[in-house]
Backbone as CSV, one residue per row, in Angstrom:
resi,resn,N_x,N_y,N_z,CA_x,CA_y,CA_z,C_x,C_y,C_z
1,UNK,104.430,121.529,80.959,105.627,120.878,81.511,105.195,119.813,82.517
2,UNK,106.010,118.655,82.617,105.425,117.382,83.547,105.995,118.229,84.365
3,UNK,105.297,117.503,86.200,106.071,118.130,87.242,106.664,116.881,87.204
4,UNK,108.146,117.065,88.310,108.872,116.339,88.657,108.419,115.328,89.737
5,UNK,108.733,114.231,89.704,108.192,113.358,90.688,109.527,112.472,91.489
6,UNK,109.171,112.825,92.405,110.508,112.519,93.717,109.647,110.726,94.373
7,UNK,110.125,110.293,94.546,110.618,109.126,95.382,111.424,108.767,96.480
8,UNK,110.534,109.294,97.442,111.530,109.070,99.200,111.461,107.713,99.678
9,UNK,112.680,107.274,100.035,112.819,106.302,100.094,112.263,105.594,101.377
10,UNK,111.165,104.670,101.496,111.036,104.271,102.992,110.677,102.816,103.376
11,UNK,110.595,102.693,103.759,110.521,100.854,104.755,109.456,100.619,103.842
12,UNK,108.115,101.394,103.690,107.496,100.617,102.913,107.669,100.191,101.718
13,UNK,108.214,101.262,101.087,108.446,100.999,99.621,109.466,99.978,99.501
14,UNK,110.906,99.917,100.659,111.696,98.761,100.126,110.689,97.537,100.723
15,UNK,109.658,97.099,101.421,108.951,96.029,101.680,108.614,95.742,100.449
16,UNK,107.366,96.367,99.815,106.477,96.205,99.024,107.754,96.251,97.319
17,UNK,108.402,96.274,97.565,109.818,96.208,96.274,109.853,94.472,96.142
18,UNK,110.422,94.545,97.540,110.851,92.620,97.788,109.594,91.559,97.681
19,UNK,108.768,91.972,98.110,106.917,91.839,98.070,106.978,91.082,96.314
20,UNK,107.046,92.095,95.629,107.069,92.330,94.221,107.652,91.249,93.614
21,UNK,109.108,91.393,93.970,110.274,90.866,93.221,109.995,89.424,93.453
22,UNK,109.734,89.078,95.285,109.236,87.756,95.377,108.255,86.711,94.408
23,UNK,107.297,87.783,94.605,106.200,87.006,93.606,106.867,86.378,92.521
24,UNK,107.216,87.352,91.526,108.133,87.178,90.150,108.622,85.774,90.569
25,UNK,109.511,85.724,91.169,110.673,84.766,91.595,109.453,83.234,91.880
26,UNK,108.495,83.259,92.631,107.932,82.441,93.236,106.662,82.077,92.308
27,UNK,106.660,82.889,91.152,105.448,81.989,90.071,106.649,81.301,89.553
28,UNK,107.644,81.686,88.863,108.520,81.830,87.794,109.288,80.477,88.078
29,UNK,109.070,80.280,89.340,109.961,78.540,90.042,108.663,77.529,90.530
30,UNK,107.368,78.458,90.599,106.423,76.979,90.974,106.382,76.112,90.304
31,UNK,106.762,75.188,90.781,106.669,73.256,89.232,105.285,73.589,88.646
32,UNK,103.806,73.425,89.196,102.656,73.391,88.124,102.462,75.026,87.387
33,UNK,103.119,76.157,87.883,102.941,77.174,86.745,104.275,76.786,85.541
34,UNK,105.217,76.982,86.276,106.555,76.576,85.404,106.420,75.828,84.297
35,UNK,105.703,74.644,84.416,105.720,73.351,83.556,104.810,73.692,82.322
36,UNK,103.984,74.700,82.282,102.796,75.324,82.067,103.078,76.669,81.253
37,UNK,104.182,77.489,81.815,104.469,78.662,80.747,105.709,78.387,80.241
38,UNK,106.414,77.424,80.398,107.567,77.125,79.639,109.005,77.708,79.991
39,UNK,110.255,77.593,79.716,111.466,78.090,80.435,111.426,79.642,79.970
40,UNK,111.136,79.808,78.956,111.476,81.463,78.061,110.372,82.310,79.099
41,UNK,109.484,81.945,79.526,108.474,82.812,80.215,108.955,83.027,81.298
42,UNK,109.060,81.591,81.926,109.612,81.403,83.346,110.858,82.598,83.381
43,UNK,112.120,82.410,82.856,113.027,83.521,83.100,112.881,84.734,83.148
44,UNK,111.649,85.202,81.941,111.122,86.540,81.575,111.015,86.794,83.081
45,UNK,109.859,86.374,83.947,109.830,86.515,85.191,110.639,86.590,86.299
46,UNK,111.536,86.156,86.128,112.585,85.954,87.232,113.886,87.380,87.160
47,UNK,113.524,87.724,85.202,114.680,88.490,84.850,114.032,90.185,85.623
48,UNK,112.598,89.890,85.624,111.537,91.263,86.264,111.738,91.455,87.621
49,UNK,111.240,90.042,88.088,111.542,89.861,90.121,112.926,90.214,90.042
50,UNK,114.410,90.694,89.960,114.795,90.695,89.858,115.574,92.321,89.852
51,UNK,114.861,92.964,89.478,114.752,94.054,88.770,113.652,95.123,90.638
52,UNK,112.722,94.002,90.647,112.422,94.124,91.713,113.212,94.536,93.426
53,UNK,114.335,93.117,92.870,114.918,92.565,93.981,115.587,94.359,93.860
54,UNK,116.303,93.748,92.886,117.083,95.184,93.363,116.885,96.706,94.503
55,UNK,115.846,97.110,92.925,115.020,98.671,93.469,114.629,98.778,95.052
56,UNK,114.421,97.256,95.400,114.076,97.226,97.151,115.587,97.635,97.886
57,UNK,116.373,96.252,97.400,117.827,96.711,98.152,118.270,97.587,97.887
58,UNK,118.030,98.744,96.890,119.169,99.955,96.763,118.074,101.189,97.608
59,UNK,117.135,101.281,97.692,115.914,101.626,98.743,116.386,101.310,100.676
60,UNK,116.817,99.664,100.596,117.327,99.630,102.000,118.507,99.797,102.328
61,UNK,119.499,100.054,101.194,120.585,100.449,101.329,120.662,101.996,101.513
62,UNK,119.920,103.081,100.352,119.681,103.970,101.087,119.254,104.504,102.411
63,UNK,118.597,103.382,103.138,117.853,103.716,104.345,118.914,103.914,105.350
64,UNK,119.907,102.947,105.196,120.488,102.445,106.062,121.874,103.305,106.137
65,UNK,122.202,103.747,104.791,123.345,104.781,104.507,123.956,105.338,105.809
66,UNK,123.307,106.022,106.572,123.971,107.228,107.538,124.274,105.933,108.655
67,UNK,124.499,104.464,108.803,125.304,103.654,109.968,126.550,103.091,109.406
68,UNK,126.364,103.478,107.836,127.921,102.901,107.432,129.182,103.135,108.121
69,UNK,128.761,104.424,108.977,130.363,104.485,109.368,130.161,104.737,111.210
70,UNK,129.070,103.672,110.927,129.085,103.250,112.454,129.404,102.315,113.236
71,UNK,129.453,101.669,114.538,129.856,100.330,114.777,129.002,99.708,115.704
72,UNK,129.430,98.488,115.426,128.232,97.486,116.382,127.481,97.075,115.505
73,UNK,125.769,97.113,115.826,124.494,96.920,114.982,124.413,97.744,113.998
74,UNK,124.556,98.858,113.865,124.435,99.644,113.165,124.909,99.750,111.757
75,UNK,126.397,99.497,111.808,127.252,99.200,111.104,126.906,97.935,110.782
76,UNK,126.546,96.498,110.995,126.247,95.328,110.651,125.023,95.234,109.906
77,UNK,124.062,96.580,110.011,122.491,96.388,109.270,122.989,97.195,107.814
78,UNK,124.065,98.345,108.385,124.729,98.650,106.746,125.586,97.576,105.720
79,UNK,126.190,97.003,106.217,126.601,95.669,105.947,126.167,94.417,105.756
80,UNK,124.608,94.744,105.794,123.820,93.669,105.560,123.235,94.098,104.038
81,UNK,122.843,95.076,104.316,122.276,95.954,102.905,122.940,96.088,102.063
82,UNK,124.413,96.336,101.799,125.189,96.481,100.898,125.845,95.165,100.347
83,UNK,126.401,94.601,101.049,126.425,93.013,100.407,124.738,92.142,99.504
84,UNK,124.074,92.763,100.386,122.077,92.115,99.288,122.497,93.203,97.935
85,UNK,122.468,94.067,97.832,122.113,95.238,96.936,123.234,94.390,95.940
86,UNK,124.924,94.323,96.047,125.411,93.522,95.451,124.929,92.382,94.657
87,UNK,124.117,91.341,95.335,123.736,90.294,95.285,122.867,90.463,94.424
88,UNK,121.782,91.183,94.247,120.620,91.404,93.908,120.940,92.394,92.145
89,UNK,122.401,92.460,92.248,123.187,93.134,91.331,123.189,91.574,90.297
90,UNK,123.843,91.044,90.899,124.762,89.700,90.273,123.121,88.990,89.516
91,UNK,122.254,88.757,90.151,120.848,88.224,90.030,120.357,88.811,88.469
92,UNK,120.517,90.072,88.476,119.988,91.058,87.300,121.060,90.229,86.504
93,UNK,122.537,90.291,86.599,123.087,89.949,85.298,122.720,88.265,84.885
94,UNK,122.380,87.102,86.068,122.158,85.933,85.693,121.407,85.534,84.829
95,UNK,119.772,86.398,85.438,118.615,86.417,85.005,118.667,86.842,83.606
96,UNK,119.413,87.876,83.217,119.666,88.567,81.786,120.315,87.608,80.871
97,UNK,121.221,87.035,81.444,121.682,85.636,80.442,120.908,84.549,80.392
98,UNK,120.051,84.369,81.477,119.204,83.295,80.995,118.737,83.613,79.702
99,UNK,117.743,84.704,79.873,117.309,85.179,78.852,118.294,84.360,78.117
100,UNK,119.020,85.080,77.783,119.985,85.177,76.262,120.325,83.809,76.148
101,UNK,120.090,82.497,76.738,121.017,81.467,76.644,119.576,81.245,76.030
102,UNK,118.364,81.336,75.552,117.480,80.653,74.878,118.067,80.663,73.721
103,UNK,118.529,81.603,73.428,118.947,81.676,71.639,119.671,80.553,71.241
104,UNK,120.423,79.994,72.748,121.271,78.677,72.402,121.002,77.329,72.255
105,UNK,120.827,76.370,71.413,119.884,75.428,71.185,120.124,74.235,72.285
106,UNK,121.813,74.476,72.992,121.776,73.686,73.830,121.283,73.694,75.196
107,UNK,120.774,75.120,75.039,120.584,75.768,76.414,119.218,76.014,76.526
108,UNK,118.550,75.943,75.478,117.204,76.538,75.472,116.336,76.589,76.584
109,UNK,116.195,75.337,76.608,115.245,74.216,77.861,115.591,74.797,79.064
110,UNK,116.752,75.332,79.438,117.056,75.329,81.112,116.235,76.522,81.806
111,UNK,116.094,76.502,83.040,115.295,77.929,83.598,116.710,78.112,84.177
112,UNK,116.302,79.246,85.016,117.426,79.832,86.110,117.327,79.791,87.364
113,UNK,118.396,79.304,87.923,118.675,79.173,89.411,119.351,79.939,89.931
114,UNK,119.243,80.158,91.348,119.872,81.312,91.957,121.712,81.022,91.498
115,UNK,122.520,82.314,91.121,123.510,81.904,90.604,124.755,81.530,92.395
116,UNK,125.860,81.092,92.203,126.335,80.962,93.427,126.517,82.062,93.925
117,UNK,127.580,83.423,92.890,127.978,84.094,93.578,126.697,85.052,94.530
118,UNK,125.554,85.246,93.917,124.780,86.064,94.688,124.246,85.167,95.793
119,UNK,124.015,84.358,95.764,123.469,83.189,96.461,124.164,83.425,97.953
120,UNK,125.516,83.016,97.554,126.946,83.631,98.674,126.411,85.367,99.261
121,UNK,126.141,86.046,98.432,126.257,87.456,99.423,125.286,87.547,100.285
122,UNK,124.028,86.826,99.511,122.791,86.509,100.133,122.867,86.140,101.720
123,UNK,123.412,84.995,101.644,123.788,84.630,103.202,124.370,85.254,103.597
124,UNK,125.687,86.132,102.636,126.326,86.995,103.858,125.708,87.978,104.338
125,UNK,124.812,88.623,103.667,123.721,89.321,104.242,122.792,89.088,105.236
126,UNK,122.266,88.001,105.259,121.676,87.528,106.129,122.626,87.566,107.764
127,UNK,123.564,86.839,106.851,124.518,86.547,108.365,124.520,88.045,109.308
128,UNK,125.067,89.053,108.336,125.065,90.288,108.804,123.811,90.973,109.689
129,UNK,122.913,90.633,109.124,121.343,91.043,109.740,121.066,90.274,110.814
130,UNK,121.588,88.970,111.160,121.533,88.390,112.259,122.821,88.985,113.416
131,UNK,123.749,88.949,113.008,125.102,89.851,113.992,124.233,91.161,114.569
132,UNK,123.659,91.928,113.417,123.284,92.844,113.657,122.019,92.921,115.293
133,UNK,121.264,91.743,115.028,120.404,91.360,115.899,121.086,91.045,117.136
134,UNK,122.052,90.290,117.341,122.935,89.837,118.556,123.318,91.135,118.857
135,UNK,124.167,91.971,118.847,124.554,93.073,118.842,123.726,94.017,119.865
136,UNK,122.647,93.760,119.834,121.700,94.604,120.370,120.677,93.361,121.412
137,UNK,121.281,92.076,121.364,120.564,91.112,122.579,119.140,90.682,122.240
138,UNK,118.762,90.531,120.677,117.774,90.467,120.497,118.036,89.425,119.531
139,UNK,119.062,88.227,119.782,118.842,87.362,118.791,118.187,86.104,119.068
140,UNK,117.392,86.027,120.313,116.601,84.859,119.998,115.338,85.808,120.785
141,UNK,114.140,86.386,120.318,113.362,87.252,120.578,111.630,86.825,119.639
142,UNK,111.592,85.675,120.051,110.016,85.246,119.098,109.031,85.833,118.756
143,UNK,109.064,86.342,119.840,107.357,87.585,119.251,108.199,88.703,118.645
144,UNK,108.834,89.045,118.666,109.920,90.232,117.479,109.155,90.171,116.631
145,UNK,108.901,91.278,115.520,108.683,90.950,114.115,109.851,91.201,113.352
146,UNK,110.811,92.056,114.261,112.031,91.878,113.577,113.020,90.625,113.508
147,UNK,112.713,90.094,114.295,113.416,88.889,115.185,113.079,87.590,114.100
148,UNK,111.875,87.767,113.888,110.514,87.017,112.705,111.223,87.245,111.741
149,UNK,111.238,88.138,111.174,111.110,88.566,109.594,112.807,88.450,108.802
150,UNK,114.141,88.675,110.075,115.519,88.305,109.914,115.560,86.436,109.624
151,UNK,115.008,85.862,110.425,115.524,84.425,110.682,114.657,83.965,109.119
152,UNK,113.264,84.515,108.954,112.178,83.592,107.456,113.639,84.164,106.374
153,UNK,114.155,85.331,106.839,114.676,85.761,105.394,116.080,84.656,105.621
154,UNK,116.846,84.693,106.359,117.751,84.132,106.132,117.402,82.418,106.097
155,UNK,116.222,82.131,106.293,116.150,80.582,105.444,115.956,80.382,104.291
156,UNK,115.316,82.288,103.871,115.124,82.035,102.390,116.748,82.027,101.314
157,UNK,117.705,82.825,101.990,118.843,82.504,101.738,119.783,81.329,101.445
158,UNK,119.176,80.761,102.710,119.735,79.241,102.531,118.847,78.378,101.758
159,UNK,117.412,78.633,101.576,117.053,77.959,100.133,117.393,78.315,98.864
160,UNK,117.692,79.370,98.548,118.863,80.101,97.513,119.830,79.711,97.393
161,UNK,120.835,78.861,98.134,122.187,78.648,98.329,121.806,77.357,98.226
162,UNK,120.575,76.488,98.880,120.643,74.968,98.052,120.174,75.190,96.328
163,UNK,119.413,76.143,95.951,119.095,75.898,94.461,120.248,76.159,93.715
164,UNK,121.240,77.164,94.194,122.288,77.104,93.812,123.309,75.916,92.997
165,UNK,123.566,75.273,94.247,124.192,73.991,94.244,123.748,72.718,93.282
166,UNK,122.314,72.783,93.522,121.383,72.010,92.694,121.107,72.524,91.616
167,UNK,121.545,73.464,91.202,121.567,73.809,89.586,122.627,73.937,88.627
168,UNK,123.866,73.431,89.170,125.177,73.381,89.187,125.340,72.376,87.373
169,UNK,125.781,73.109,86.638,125.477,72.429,85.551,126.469,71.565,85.320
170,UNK,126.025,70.473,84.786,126.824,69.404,84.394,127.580,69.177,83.331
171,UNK,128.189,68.337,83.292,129.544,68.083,81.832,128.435,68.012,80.936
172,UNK,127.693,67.359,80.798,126.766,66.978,79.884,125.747,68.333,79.294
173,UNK,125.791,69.212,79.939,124.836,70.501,79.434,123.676,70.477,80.523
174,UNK,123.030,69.043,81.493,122.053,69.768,82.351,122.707,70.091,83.669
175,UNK,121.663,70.242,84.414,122.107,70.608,85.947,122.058,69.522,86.579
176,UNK,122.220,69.553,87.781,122.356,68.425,88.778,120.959,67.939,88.971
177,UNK,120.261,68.937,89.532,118.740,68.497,90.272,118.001,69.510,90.054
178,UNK,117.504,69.441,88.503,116.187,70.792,88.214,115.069,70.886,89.122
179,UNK,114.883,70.212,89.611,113.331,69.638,90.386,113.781,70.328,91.667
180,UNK,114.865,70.270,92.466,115.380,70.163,93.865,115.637,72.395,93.609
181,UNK,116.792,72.043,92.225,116.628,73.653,91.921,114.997,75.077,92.434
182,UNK,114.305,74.021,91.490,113.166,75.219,91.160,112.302,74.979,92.229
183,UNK,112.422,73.760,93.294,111.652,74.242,94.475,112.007,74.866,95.604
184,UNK,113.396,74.787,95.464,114.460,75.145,96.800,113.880,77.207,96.160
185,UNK,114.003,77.427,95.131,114.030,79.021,94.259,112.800,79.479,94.840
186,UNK,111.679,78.609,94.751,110.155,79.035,94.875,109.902,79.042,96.376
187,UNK,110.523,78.185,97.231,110.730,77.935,98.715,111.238,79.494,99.256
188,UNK,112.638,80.134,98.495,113.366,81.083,99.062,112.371,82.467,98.477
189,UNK,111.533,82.472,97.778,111.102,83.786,97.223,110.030,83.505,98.059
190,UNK,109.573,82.734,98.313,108.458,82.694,99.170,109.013,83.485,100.890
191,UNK,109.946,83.158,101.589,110.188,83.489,102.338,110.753,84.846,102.466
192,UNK,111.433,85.120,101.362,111.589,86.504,101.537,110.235,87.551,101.017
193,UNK,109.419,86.780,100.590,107.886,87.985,100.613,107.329,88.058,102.394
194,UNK,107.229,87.091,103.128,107.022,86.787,104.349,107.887,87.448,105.028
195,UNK,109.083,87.664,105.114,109.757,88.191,106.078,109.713,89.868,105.781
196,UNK,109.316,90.325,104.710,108.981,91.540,104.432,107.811,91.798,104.606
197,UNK,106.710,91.153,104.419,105.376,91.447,105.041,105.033,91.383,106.389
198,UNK,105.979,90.776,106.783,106.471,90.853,108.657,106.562,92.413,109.015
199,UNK,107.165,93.108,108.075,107.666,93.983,108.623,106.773,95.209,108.396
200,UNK,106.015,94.614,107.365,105.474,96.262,106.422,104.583,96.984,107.242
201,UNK,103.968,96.128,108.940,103.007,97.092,109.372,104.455,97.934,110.069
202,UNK,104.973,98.048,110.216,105.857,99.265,110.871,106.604,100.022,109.431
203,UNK,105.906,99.859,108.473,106.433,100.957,107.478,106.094,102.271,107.990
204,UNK,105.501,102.877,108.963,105.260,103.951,109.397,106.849,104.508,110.366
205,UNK,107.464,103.395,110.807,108.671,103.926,111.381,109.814,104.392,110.653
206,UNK,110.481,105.657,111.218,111.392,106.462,110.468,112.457,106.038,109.801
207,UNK,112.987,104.582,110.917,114.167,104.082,110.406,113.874,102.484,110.613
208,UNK,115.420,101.688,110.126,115.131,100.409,110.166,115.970,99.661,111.113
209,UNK,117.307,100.411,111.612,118.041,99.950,112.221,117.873,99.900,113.343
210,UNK,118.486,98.701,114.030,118.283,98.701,115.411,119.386,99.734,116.637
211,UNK,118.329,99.917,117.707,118.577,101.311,118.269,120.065,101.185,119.059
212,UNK,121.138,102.126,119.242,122.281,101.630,119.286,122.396,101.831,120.633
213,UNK,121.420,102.221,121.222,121.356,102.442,123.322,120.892,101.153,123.875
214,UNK,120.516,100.134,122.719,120.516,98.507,123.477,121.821,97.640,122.840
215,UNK,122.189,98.373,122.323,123.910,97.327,122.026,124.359,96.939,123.152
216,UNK,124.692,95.499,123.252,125.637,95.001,123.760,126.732,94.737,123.886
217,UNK,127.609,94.440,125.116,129.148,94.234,124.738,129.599,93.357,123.996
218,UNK,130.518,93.002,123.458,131.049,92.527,122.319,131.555,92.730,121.395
């Protein structure tokens, strides 16, 4: 009989998830690999990072579970996690139609860009993880690695939310700005491997949220 094999969920593993998923995301949009394995590969990759993305956010969403029905920071780092995990939802189904839009002869050629709607939760996530930081008086805190690793991620958001825009397909069948797309994509996966490797030397700590005896008023 196999034994059973359990999976506890912890900071490192959702790091080294996003770690993962990044990469995917950040070969899969570099212009000289891209140009090089072609759109059908390129997506293959993005449809995996992806898959990645997820398993991390439903990992930090578990982590974070027991502040959902808390308030302040607490409640804002659950609310950060559950809007990504969403997001990172929407990503799996984009990535999966890319795929499938090869079969279409008009579509063949295109790669995939971050889609809007996840793009949108993305930041709202972010946004949330930053509230979450104010909350507790630690939102402008430089040597932080938490302080670090919130602000790289939420630019990687907002490079997600320009590839978005810039991949916005046209009457004609292409997008607006493939070029502006797949570097703004490779820009944002890059930053979210960084803002998680920020964090991974404290994968040894129990939890992720910030402590609710430095909340501030507000």
């Amino acid at each position: 009989m196999l034994n059973r094999i359990e999976i506890t969920p912890s900071l490192k593993l959702q790091c080294l998830g996003f770690m993962v998923g990044s990469t995917f995301f950040a070969v899969g949009s570099f212009g000289p690999i891209a140009s090089q394995i072609g759109s059908s590969a390129a997506n293959v990759l993005f449809f995996i990072g992806s898959w990645g993305f997820t398993s991390a956010a439903f990992v930090q969403l578990q982590l974070s579970g027991p502040s959902r029905n808390e308030r302040g920071a607490l409640r804002a780092v659950w609310l950060a996690a559950a809007t990504q995990f969403v997001g990172t939802i929407l990503f799996n189904v984009s990535t999966g139609s890319a795929i499938y839009a090869e079969s279409v002869i008009a579509q063949k050629d295109l790669v995939w860009a971050p889609d809007a709607e996840g793009s949108v939760l993305f930041l709202v996530s972010g946004a949330f993880a930053l509230l979450a930081l104010a909350r507790v008086g630690r939102l402008w805190r430089p040597i932080d690695r938490d302080w670090l690793s919130n602000w790289v991620n939420m630019a990687g958001c907002v490079a997600f939310g320009v590839s978005a825009v810039a991949a916005v397909v046209t009457s004609s069948g292409g997008v607006e700005n493939a070029s502006l797309a797949a570097w703004t994509t490779c820009v944002g996966a890059v930053c979210f491997f960084v803002s998680s490797a920020l964090v991974l030397p404290e994968a040894g700590s129990p939890a992720v949220a910030p402590e609710p005896a430095e909340e501030t008023a507000g």
